[in-house]
C-alpha positions in Angstrom: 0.0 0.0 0.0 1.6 2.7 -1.6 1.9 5.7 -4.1 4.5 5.2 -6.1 2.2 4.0 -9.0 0.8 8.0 -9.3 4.5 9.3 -8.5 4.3 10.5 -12.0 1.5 12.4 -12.3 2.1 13.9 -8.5 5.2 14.8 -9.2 4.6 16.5 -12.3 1.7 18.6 -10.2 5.2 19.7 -7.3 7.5 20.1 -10.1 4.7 22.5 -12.0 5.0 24.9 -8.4 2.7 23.1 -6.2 4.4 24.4 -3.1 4.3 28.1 -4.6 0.7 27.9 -4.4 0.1 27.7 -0.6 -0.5 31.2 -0.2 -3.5 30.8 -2.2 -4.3 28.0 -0.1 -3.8 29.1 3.3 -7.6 29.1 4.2 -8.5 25.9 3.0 -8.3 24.4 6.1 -11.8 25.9 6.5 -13.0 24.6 3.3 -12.0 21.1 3.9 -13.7 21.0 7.6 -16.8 22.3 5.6 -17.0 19.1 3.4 -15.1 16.5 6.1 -16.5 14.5 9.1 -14.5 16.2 12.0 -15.3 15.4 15.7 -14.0 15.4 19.1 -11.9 18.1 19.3 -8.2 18.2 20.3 -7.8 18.7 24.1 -7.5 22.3 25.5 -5.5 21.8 27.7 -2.8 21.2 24.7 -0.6 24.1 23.7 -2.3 26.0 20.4 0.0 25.8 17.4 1.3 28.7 16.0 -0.1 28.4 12.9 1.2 31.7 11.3 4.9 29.8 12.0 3.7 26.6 10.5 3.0 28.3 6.9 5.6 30.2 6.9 7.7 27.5 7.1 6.0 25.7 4.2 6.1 28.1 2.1 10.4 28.0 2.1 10.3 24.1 1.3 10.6 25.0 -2.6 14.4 24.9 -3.2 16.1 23.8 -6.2 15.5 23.2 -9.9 13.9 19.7 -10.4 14.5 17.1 -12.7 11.8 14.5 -14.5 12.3 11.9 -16.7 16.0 12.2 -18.2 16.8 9.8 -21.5 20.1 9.3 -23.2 20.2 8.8 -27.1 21.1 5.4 -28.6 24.4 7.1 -29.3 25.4 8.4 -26.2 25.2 11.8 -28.2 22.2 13.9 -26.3 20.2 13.6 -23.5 16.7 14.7 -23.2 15.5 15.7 -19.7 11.9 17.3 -18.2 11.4 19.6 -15.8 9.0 22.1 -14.8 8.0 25.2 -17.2 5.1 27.4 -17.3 3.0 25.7 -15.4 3.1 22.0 -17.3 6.3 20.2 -17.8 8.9 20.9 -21.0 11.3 18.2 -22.4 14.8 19.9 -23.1 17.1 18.1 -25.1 21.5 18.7 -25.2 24.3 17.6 -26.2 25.2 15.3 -23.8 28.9 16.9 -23.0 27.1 20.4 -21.9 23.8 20.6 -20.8 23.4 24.2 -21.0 23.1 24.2 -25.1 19.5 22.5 -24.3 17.1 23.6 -26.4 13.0 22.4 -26.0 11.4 19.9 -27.7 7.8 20.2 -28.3 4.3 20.3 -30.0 3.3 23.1 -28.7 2.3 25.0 -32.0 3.7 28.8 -30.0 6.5 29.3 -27.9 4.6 30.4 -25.3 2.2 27.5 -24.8 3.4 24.9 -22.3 1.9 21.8 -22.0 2.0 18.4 -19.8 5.1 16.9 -22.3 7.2 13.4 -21.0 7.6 10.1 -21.4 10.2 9.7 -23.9 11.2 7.3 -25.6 14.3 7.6 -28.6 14.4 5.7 -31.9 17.2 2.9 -32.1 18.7 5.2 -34.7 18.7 8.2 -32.2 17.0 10.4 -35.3 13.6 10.8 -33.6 12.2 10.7 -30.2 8.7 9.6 -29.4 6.4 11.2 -26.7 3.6 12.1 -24.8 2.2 15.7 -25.0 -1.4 17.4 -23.7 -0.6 20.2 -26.2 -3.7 19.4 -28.6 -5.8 19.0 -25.7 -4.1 20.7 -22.6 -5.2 19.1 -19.5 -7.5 16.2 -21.3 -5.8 13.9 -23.4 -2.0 13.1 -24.1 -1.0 11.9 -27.1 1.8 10.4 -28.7 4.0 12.8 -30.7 7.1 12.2 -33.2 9.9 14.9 -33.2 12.8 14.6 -35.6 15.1 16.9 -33.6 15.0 19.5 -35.9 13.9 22.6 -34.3 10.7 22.3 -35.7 7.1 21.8 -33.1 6.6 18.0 -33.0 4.3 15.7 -35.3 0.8 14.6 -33.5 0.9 11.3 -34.6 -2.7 9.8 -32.2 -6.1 11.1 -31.5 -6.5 9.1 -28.7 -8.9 8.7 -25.9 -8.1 7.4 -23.0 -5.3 6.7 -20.6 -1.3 6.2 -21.7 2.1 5.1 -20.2 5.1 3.4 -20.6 5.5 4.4 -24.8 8.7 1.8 -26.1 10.1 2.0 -29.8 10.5 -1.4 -31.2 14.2 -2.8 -31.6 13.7 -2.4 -35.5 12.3 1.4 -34.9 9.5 1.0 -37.2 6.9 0.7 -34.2 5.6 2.5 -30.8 4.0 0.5 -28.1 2.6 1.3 -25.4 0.2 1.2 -22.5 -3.5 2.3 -23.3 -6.6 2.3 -21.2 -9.4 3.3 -24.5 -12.1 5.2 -23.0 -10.6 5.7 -19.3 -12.4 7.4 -17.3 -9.1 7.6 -14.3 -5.9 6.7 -14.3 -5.1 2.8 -14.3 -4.0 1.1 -10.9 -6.4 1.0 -7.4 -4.0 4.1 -6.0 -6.2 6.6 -8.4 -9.2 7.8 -6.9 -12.1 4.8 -7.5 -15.2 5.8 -9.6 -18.5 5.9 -7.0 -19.6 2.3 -6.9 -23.1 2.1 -9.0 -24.1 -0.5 -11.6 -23.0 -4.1 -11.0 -19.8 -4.3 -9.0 -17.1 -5.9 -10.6 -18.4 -6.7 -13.6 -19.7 -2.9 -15.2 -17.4 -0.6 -16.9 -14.5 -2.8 -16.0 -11.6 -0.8 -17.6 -8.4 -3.1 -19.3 -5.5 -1.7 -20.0 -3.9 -3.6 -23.3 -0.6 -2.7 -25.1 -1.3 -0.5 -28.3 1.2 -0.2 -31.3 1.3 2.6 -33.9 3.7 2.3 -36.6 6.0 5.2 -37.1 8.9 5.7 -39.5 12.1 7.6 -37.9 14.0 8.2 -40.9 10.9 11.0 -41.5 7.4 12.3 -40.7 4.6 9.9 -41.1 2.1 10.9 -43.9 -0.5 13.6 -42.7 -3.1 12.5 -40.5 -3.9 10.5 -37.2 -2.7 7.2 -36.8 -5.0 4.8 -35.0 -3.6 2.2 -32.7 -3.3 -1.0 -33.2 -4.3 -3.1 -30.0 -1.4 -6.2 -30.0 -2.8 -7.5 -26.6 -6.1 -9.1 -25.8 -9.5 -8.0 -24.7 -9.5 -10.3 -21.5 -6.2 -9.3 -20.4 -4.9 -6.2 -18.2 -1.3 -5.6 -19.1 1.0 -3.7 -16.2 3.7 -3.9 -18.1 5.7 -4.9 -21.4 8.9 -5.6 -23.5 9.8 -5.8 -26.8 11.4 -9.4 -28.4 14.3 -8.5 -30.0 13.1 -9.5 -33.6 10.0 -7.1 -32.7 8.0 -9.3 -34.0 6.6 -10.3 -30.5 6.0 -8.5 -27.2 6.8 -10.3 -23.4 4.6 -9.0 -20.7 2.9 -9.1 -17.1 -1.0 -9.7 -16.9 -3.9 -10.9 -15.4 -7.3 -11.5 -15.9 -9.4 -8.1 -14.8 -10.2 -5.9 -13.0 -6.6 -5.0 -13.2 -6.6 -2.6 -9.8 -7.1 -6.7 -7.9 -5.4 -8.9 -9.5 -1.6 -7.6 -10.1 -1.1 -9.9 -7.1 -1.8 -13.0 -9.2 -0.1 -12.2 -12.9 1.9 -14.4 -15.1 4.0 -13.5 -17.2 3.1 -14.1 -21.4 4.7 -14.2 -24.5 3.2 -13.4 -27.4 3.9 -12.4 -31.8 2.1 -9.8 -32.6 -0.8 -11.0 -34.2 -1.1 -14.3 -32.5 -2.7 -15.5 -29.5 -0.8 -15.0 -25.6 0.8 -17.9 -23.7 1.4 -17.7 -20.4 4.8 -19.2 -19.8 4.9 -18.2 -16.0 2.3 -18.4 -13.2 3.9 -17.8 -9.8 0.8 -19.4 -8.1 1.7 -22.3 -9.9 5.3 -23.1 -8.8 7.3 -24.6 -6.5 9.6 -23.1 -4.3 10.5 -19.6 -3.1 9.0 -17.8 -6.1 5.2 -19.7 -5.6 2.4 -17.0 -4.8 4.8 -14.0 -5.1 4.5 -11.1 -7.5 6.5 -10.8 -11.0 7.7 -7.0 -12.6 10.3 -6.2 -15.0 10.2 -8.6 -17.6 13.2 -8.5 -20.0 13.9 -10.6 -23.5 17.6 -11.8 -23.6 19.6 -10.1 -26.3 19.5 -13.6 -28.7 15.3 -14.0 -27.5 15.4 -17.1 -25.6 14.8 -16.3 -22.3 13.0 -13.7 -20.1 14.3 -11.8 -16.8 12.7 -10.1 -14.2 12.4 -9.4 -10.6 10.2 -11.9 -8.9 9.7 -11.5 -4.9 7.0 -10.4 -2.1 5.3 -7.3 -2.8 2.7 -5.1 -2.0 2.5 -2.9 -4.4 2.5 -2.8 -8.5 5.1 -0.1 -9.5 7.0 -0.8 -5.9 9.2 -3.2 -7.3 11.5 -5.5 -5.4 12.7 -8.8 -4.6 15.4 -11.5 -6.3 16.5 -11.5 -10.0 15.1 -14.4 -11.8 15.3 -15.7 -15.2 12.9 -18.4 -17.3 13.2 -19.7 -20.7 11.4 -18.8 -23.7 8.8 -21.8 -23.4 8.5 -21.4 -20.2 10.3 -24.6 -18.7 13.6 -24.1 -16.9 13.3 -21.0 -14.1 16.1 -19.9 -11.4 16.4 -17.6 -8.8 19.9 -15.4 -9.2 19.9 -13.8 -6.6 18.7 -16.2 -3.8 20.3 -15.3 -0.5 21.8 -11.8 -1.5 21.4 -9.1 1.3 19.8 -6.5 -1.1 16.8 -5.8 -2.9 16.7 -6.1 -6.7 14.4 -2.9 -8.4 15.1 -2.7 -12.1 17.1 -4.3 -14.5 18.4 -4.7 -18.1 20.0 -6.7 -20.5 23.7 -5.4 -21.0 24.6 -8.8 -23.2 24.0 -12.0 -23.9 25.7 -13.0 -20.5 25.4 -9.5 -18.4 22.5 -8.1 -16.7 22.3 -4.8 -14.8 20.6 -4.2 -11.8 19.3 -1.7 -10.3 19.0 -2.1 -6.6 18.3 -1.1 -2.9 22.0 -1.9 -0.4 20.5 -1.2 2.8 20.0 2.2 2.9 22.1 3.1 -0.3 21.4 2.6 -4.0 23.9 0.9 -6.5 24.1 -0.6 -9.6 25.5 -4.6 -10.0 26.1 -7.0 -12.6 25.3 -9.7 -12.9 27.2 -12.5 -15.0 26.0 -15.6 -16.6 28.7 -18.0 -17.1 28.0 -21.6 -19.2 24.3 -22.7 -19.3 22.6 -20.7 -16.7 19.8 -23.8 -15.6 22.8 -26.1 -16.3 25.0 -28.1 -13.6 27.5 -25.8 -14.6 26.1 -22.8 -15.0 27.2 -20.4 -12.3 26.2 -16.6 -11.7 28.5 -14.0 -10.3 27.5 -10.7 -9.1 30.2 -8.1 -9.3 30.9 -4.7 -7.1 28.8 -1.9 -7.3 29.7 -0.3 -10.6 28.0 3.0 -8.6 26.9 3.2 -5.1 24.9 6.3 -3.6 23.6 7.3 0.2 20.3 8.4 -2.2 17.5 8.1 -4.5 18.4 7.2 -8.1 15.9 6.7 -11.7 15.3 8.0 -14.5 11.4 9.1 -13.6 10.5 5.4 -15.7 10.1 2.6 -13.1 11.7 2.5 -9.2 15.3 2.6 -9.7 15.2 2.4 -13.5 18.1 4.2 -15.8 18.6 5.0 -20.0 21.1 3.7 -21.2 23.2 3.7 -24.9 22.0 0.9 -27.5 25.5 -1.0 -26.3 25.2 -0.2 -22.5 28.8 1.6 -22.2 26.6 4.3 -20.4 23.8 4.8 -18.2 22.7 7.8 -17.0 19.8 8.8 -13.8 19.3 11.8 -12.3 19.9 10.9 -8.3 19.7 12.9 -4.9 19.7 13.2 -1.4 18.2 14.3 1.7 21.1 16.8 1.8 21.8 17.2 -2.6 19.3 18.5 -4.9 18.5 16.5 -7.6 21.4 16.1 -10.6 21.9 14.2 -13.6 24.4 11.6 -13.5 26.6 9.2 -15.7 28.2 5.8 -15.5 29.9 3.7 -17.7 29.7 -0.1 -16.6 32.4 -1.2 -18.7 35.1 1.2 -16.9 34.5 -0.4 -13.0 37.4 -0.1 -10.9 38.4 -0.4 -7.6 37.4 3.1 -7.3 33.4 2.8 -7.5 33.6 7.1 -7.7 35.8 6.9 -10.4 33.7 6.4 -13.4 30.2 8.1 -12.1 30.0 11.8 -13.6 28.0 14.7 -13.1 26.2 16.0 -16.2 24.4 19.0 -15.1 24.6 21.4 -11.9 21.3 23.0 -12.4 21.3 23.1 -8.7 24.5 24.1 -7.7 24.7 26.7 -4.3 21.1 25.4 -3.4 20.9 25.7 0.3 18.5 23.8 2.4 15.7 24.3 4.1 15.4 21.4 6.8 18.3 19.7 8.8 21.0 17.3 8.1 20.5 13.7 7.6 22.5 10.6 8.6 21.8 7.1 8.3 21.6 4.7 11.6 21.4 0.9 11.8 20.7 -0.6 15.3 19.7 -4.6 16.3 16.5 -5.7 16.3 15.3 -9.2 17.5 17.8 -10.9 15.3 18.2 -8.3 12.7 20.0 -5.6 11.7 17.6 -2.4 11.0 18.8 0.9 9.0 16.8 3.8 8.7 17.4 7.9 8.3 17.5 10.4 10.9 17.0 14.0 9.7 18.3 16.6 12.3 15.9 19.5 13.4 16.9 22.7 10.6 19.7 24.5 13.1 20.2 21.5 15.2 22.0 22.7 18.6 23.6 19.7 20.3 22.7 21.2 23.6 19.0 21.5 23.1 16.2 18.9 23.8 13.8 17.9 20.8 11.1 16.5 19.8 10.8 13.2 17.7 8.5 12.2 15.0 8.8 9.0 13.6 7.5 8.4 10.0 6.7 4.4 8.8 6.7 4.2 5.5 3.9 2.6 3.1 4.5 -0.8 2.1 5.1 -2.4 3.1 7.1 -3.7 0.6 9.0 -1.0 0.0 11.9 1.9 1.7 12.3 5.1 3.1 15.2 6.4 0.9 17.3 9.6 0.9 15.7 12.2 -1.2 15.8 15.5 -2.2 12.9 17.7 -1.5 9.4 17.7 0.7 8.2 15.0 -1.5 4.8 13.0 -0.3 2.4 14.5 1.9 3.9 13.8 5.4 7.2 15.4 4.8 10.1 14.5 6.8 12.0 17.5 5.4 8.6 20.0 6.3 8.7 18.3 10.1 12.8 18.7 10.3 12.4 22.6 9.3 9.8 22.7 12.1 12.2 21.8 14.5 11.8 18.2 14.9 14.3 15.0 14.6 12.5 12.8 12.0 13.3 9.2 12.1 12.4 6.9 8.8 13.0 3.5 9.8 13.0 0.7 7.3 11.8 -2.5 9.8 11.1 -5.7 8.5 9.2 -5.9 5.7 11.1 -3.3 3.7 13.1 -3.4 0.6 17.1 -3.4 1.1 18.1 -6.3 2.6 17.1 -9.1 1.2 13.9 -11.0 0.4 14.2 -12.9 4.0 14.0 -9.8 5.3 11.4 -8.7 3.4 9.3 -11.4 4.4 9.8 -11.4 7.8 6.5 -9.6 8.5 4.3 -12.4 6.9 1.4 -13.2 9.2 2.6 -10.6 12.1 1.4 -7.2 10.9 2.3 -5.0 14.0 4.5 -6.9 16.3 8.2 -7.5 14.6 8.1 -4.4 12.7 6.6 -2.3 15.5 9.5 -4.0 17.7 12.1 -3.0 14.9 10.6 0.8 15.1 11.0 1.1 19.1 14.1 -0.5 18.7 15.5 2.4 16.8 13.9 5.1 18.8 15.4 3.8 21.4 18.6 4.2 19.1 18.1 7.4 18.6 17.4 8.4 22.1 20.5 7.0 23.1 22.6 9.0 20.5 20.9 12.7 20.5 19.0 15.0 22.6 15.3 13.6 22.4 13.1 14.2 24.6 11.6 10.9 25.1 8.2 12.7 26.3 7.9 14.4 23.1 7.9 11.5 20.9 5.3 11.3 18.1 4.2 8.4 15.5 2.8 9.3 11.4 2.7 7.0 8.6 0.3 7.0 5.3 -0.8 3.3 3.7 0.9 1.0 5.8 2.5 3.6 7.3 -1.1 4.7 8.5 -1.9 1.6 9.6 1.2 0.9 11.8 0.1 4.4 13.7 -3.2 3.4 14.2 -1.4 -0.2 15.3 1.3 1.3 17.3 -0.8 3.7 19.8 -2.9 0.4 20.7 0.4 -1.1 21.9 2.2 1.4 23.6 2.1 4.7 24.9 5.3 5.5 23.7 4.0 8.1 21.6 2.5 11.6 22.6 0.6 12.3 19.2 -0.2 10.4 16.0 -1.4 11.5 12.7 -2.5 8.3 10.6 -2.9 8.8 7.4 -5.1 6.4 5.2 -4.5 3.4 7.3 -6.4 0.3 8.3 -7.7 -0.2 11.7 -9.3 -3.6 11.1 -8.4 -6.2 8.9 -11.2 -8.2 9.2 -13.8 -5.8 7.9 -11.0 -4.3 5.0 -10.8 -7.7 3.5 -14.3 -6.9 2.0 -14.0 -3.2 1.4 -11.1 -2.8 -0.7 -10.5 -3.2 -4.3 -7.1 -5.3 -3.7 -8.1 -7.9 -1.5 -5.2 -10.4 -3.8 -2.5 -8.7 -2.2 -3.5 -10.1 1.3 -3.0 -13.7 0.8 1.0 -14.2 0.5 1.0 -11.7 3.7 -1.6 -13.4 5.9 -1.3 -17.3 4.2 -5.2 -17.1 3.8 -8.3 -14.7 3.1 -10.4 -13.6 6.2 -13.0 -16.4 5.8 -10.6 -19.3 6.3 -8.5 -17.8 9.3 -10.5 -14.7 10.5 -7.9 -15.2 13.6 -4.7 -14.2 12.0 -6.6 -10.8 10.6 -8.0 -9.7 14.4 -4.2 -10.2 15.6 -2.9 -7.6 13.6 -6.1 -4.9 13.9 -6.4 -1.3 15.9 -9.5 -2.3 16.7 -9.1 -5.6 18.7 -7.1 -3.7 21.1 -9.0 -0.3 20.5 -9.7 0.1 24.7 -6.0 0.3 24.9 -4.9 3.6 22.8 -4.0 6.8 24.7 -2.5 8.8 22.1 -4.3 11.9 20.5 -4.8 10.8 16.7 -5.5 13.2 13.7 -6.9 11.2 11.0 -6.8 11.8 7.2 -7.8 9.2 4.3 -9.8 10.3 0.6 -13.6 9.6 0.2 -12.6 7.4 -2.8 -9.4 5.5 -1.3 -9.6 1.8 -2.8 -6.4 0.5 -1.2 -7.4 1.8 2.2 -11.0 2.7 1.6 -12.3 5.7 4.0 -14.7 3.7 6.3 -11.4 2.0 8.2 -10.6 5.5 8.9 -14.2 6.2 10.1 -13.7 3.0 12.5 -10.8 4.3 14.3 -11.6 7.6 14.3 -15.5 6.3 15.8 -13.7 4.3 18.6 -11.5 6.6 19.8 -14.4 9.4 19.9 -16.4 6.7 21.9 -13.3 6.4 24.3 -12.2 10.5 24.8 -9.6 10.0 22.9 -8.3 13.4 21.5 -9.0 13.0 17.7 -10.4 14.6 14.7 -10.9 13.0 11.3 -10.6 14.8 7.9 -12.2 13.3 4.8 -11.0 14.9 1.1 -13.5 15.0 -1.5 -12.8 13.6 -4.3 -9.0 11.6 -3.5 -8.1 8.2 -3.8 -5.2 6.6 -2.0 -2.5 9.1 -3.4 -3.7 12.6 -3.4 -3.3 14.7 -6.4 -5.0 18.2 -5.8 -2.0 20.2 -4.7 -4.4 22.2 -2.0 -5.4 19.1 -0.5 -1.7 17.7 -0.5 -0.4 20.6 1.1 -3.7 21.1 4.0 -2.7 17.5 4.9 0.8 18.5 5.9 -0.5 21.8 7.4 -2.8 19.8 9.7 -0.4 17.4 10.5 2.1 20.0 11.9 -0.1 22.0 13.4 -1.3 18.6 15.3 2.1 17.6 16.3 3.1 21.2 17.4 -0.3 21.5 19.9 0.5 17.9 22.1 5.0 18.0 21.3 5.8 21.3 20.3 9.7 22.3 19.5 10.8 24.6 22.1 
């Protein structure tokens, strides 16, 4: 339970300014409370936050010059890059030695318009690049454009209707593909706010999303005129995601019977020639071993097209990848785990021959980028894999604004370029070359651009901390109050990630809506642990939370405050829990348990897992975590839910969730927020109008944070 499949579209709505706006949103507050179920109000006795401070404070949490999507040519010539421009997003492209002779590509028809314009893709040839633009219908529809590079406003080559992603030239560059929802009325996935429930439930205005091709010539300009897509996948299939064969003549992909938003939990993996009928070659629920009832992402054709990669592994969420490397055969009949036993988390990877792979993945609390090598027959007796040093490793976030931990590289994989940052470095665009590695992993990793260069921050330092856990080995990020002073005391919020499948990583910015960077710049120590459950350190660990929701993890977390406590000036009676998803839930968890915390804000969480087994619209994703649905072993769901131990939570709670969550629907929110009203618990509960489980109206992004601070700052407030 995450939001990583919207990070697109929300970030393009912070990199178009959304922070900027606050000041025109400074009494929303009032509008919300209009429209939202509120009750019980916070206790008087509490200090009043000083709200004037609070915005204020916000309204500095803008800094730098961000970076979207960022694609190098075939050629290693140019790189093309987004960022933020007039209000909708521009693609720049430049040579790829100096960045500042970028010039825009674009179809907007006057310099002055600016449009919603990404996801790039280049021709093999590196003549043309392919993308999608809003220009012919800003703020509707996006389609797919062809620009030969030539100074001249791009080709519309669509008129399409409905919802695109993931565009992909075809190894021969006479073809586009990519992902198409016709007719959508919201974006695919269950994190996009669900359509009110009418009709018959499941089974009415089911929307599929199926991989489209349009033909395309990148040696020139198709012939005037739209091109209508050709749909390559079937009618009964919802595709997540695709890859080319190397002939393209034939298409590998993820998919599963719909309604897509449910059943990502239980996809196989296909083959297919365009124009011929699917065959699944892989279904995880189907096999033995470590890989049976997991989750497959990623897939990737072998160079000479007779086998398929991808990452295969527990996971909560579609577009959170992690887990092990794995690779199957053509046909489907020899699989193996190449990764099995590493102490890291595999995100993204590629095909740099036919005996290299590199991947993208999650070291702890770092980032780096492996290979892998294939020697002899890879199913054989003698086949053995061997996974080198980190060609790069970084204390941050790295992609290139694709999929998690994903990077562009050259047609012969010499480079690979991502923009990366850090909780203390503003987002930059970076170079490696694989082939160069040393025993200097700094040595061959260069930076491209310094668009951000004398950027100061706005919220305190960060460090990473590991402490021991049970049996394990937890990391997780501390971010220092903004002018930290040693001999002060300070408050502590702790933030648990979504998930939980997935990692708080070092980042640039206030990204999300429960901002560690916004709480540091408040005054606060923020600590982001990554307890079992979470990406980085294997798939053991990763696992470790199966069928105990609440008690190992929640273990892990106290563990490190106690860490924390031990190492810096915290006062341990100004200690407060937040969290959104799973994150939400282990706040609503957590303040059940103990009453180590002071205040909570739970953001879309789940108090009871017994009655969200039949509200959401993911219930698949439940089964590898709790080894059964709620009908079979309603015991294991009451052990992990708020609301079984409901008569033992202290803690003043703000509560926040969308009136069209799917993942975490609103009424678990109403449950908590009901009990702890019936017990005098301090609490208040804001419903937004019109959000699903990642908000996307920038007001109601930023009114979440504002309430959370001000929540925090009446029952722990900095000194």
């Amino acid at each position: 339970m995450n939001s990583t499949p919207l990070r697109k579209f929300v970030r393009a709505v912070s990199m178009a300014g959304a922070v900027l706006i606050l000041g025109a949103v400074l009494n929303f507050s009032c509008a919300v409370a209009q429209d939202a179920h509120a009750a019980t109000q916070p206790d008087s006795a509490a200090k009043a936050p000083d709200r004037d401070r609070i915005l204020e404070v916000l309204r500095g949490l803008s800094r730098g010059r961000p970076v979207g999507q960022v694609a190098v040519s075939p050629d290693g010539k140019r790189l093309a890059w987004t960022e933020p421009a007039g209000g909708g997003e521009e693609i720049r492209v430049a040579p790829i030695d100096d960045l500042t002779k970028g010039g825009r590509v674009t179809a907007a028809a006057k310099p002055e318009q600016y449009c919603y314009e990404g996801e790039m893709t280049w021709a093999p040839d590196s003549k043309a690049l392919a993308f999608f633009s809003d220009c012919a219908k800003p703020g509707e529809q996006a389609d797919l454009y062809l620009s030969r590079m030539d100074g001249k406003p791009a080709q519309r080559l669509t008129g399409l209707k409905g919802y695109v992603d993931a565009p992909a030239f075809s190894p021969d560059g006479s073809k586009v593909a990519f992902l198409y929802v016709e007719g959508a009325t919201r974006p695919a996935g269950a994190l996009a706010a669900m359509k009110p429930p009418a009709g018959v439930i499941g089974e009415d205005d089911v929307e599929i999303q199926r991989v489209a091709v349009v033909p395309v010539l990148a040696d020139k300009l198709p012939p005037a005129g739209l091109l209508q897509p050709a749909m390559a996948t079937p009618a009964n299939l919802h595709v997540y995601e695709f890859d080319w064969r190397p002939d393209s003549k034939g298409l590998a992909y993820v998919a599963a019977d719909p309604p897509g938003e449910n059943n990502w939990w239980v996809a196989k993996l296909y083959t297919q020639a365009i124009g011929a009928a699917p065959a699944a070659i892989l279904a995880p629920a189907q096999v033995a071993g470590p890989l049976h009832g997991l989750q497959i992402a990623e897939p990737r054709w072998s160079p000479e097209g007779k086998a398929i990669a991808f990452i295969g592994g527990l996971m909560s969420d579609q577009g959170e990848t992690g887990g092990d490397v794995w690779i199957v055969s053509a046909d489907g009949v020899a699989l193996r785990d190449l990764s099995s036993g590493e102490p890291t988390t595999a995100a993204w990877l590629e095909w740099e021959n036919a005996e290299n792979l590199l991947v993208s993945e999650l070291a702890g609390g770092d980032s780096q980028l492996v290979r892998y090598h294939l020697q002899g027959d890879w199913n054989g007796a003698g086949g053995k894999v061997e996974i080198g040093s980190p060609i790069f490793r970084i204390p941050g976030s790295v992609g290139d604004g694709r999929l998690e931990m994903s990077l562009s590289s050259t047609a012969n994989r010499s480079l690979v370029v991502f923009r990366a940052s850090t909780f203390d470095q503003p987002d930059e665009i970076y170079a490696a070359r694989p082939g160069s590695v040393s025993g200097d992993e700094l040595a061959f990793r260069t930076q491209l651009s310094h668009f951000n260069q004398g950027v100061e921050l706005a919220w305190g330092k960060s460090v990473s901390l590991s402490w021991k856990s049970d049996t394990f080995q937890v990391q997780g990020w501390l971010m220092l109050p903004l002018e930290y002073d040693p001999g002060k005391k300070y408050p502590l919020i702790v933030e648990a990630h979504g998930g939980p499948a997935s990692a708080a990583e070092s980042h640039w910015g206030a990204e999300g809506m429960l901002s560690a960077a916004a709480f540091s710049a408040l005054g606060y120590f923020v600590l982001q642990p990554n307890p079992r459950g979470s990406f980085g350190q294997g798939e053991e660990f990763t696992e470790a939370n199966r069928k105990d929701f609440g008690y190992g993890d929640l273990r892990d977390i106290l563990a490190g405050v106690d860490a924390v406590e031990a190492q810096y000036p915290v006062d341990p009676n100004r200690v407060g829990l937040t969290g959104w998803s799973y994150g939400g839930f282990m706040t609503m968890f957590a303040v059940t348990q103990t009453q180590r915390f002071k205040a909570a804000v739970a953001g879309a969480g789940i108090s009871d897992w017994q009655s969200y087994y039949g509200e959401n619209s993911i219930g698949q994703w439940m089964i590898p975590y709790f080894g059964a649905s709620v009908y079979d072993d309603p015991a294991v769901y009451a052990k992990s839910s708020a609301i079984s131990f409901i008569k033992q939570a202290q803690t003043p709670t703000l509560v926040l969730v969308g009136d069209r969550d799917g993942e975490c629907p609103a009424p678990q929110s109403y449950e908590f927020w009901h009990a702890l009203r019936d017990r005098h618990v301090p609490t208040q509960l804001v419903v937004y109008p019109n959000e699903g489980h990642g908000f996307v109206d920038p007001a109601h992004r930023l009114d979440v944070m504002e309430r959370a601070a001000e929540w925090f700052e009446r029952y722990m407030p900095p000194e």
